[in-house]
C-alpha positions as a Python dict, from the first residue, in 0.01 Angstrom:
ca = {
    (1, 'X'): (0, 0, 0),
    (2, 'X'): (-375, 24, 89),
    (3, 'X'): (-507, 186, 395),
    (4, 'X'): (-865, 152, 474),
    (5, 'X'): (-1052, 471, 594),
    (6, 'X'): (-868, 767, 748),
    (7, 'X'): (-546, 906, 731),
    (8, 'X'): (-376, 827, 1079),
    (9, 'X'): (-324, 1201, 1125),
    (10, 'X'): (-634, 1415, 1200),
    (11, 'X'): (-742, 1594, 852),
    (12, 'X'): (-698, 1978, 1077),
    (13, 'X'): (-330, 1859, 1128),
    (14, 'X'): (-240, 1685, 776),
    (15, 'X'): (96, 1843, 583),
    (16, 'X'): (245, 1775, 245),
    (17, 'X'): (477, 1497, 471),
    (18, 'X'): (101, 1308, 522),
    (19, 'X'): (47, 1199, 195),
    (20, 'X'): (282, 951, 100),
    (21, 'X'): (298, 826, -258),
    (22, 'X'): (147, 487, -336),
    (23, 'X'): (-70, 507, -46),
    (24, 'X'): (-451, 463, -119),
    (25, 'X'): (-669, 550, 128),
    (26, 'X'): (-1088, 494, 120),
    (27, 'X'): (-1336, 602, 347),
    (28, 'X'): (-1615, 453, 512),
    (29, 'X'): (-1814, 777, 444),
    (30, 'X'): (-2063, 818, 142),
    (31, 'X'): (-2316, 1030, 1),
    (32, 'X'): (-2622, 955, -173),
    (33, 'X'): (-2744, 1114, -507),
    (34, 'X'): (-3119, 1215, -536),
    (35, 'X'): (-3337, 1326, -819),
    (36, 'X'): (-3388, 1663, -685),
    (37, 'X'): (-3032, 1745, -635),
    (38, 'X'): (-2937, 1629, -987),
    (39, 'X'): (-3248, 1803, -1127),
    (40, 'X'): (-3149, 2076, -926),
    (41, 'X'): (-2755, 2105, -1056),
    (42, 'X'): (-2857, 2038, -1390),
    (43, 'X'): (-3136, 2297, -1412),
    (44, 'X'): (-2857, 2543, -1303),
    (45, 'X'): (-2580, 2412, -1478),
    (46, 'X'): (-2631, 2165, -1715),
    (47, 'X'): (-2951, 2221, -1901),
    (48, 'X'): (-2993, 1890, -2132),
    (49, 'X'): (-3279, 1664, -2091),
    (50, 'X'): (-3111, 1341, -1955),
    (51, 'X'): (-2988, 1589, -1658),
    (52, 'X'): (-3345, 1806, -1626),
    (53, 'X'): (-3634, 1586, -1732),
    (54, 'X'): (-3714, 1287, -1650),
    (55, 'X'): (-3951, 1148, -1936),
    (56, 'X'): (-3679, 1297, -2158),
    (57, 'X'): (-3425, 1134, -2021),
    (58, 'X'): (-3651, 769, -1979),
    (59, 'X'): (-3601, 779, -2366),
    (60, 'X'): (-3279, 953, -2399),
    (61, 'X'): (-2904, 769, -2460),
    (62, 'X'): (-2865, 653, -2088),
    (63, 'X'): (-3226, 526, -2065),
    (64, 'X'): (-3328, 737, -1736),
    (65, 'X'): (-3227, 1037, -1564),
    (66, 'X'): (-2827, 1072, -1499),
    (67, 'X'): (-2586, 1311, -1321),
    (68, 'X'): (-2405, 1585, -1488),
    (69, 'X'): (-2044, 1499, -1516),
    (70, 'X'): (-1995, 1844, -1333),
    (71, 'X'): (-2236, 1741, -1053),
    (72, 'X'): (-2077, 1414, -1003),
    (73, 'X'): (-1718, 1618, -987),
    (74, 'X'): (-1850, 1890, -720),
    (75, 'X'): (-1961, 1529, -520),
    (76, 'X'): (-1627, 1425, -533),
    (77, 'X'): (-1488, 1745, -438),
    (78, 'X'): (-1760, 1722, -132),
    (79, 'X'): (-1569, 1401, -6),
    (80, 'X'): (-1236, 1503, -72),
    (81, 'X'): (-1246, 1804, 93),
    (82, 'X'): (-1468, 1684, 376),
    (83, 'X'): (-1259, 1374, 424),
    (84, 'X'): (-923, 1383, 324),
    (85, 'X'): (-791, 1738, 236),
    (86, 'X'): (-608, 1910, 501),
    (87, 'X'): (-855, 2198, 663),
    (88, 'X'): (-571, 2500, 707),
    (89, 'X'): (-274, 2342, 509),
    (90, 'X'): (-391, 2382, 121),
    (91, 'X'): (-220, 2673, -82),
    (92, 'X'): (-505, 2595, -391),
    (93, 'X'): (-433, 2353, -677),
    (94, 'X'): (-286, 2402, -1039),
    (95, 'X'): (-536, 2169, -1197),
    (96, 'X'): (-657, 1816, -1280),
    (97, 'X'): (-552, 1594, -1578),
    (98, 'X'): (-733, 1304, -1757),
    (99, 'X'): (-1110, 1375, -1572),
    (100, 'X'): (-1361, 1092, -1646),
    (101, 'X'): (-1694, 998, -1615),
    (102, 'X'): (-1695, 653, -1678),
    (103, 'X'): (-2055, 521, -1558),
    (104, 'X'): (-2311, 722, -1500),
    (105, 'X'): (-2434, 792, -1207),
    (106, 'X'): (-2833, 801, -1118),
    (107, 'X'): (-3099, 865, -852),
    (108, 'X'): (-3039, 634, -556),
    (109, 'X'): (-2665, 567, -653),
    (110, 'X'): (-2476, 606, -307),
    (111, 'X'): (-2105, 713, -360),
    (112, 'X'): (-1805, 674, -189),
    (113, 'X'): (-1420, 852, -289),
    (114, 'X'): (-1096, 652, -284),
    (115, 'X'): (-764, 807, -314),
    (116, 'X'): (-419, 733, -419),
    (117, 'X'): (-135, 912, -359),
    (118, 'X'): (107, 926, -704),
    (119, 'X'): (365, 1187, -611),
    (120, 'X'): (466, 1423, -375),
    (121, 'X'): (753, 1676, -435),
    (122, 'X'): (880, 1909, -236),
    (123, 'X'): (956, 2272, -375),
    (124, 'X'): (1310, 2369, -380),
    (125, 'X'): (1231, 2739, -395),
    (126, 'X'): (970, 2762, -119),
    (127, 'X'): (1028, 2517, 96),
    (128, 'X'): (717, 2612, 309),
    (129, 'X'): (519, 2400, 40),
    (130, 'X'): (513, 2079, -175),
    (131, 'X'): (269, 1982, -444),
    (132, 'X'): (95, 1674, -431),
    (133, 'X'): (-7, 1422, -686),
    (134, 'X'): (-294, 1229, -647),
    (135, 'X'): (-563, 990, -806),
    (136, 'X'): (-951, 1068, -689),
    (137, 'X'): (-1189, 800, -790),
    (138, 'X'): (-1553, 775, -721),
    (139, 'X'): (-1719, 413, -681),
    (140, 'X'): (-2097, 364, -620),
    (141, 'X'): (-2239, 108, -489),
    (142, 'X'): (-2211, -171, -736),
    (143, 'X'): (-1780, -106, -680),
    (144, 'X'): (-1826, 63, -1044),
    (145, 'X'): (-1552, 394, -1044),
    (146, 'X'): (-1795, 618, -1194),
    (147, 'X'): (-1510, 902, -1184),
    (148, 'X'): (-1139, 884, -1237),
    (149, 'X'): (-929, 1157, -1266),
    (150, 'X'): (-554, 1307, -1145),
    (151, 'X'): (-548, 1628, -959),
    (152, 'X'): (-322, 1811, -767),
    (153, 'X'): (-251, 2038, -483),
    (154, 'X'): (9, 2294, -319),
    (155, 'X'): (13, 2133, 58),
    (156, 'X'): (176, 2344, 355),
    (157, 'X'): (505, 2194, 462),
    (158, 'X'): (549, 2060, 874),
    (159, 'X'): (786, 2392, 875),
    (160, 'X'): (574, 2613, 659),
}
């Protein structure tokens, strides 16, 4: 089942019951990657030369100036949590499994996040919670999922 953008249920009022497995849900919104934020992440972060330098990186392995893989994960976390994560419900997450950065992603690229729903369980010994398993993938422009990954999170419970 595929829902286009937002969950019916406003994101301040989303529980563990609002995220039903094999849902998929995409949203209209995007965000667009510039040179100075990527320089500016990498030059932090990521220090190698197809992140920081731009004649570097014009003869480098990706032929131009890309993302750090960590960058391009913090703006996935940027939708997610601005668009689809409840705002007071979350009790943190465990982890992700299987992260990757399948195209890289450049100046000018404009992303957008589209999640699926895999699982949801509810926990037997605190039933104020459930954890949640789901699929975040980022597509640019071109449709290309530039980041796939499976994550998951401890949701508040319509009685917790």
């Amino acid at each position: 089942m595929t829902q286009n953008d937002l969950f019916a249920i406003p994101q301040e009022d989303r529980r563990f019951e609002d995220f039903v497995p094999g849902m998929t849900y995409e949203h209209n919104g995007q965000i667009e990657v510039t040179e100075k934020e990527i320089l500016d992440f990498a030059g932090a972060f990521d220090l190698q030369s197809f992140h920081t330098d731009p004649a570097a990186a014009s003869d480098g392995p990706f032929g131009g100036l890309i993302a750090s893989g960590w960058h391009t994960t913090a703006l996935m976390m940027r939708l997610l949590t601005e668009h689809y994560l409840p705002r007071t419900a979350g009790f943190g997450s465990p982890g992700v499994d299987d992260l990757r950065w399948l195209v890289p992603v450049r100046p000018a690229d404009t992303l957008r996040l589209r999640l699926t729903v895999t699982d949801a369980v509810r926990s037997t010994s605190r039933p104020d919670r459930g954890l949640v398993h789901f699929r975040p993938q980022l597509i640019n422009q071109d449709g290309k999922v530039v980041l796939d990954m499976k994550a998951l999170i401890f949701l508040r419970t319509a009685e917790g």
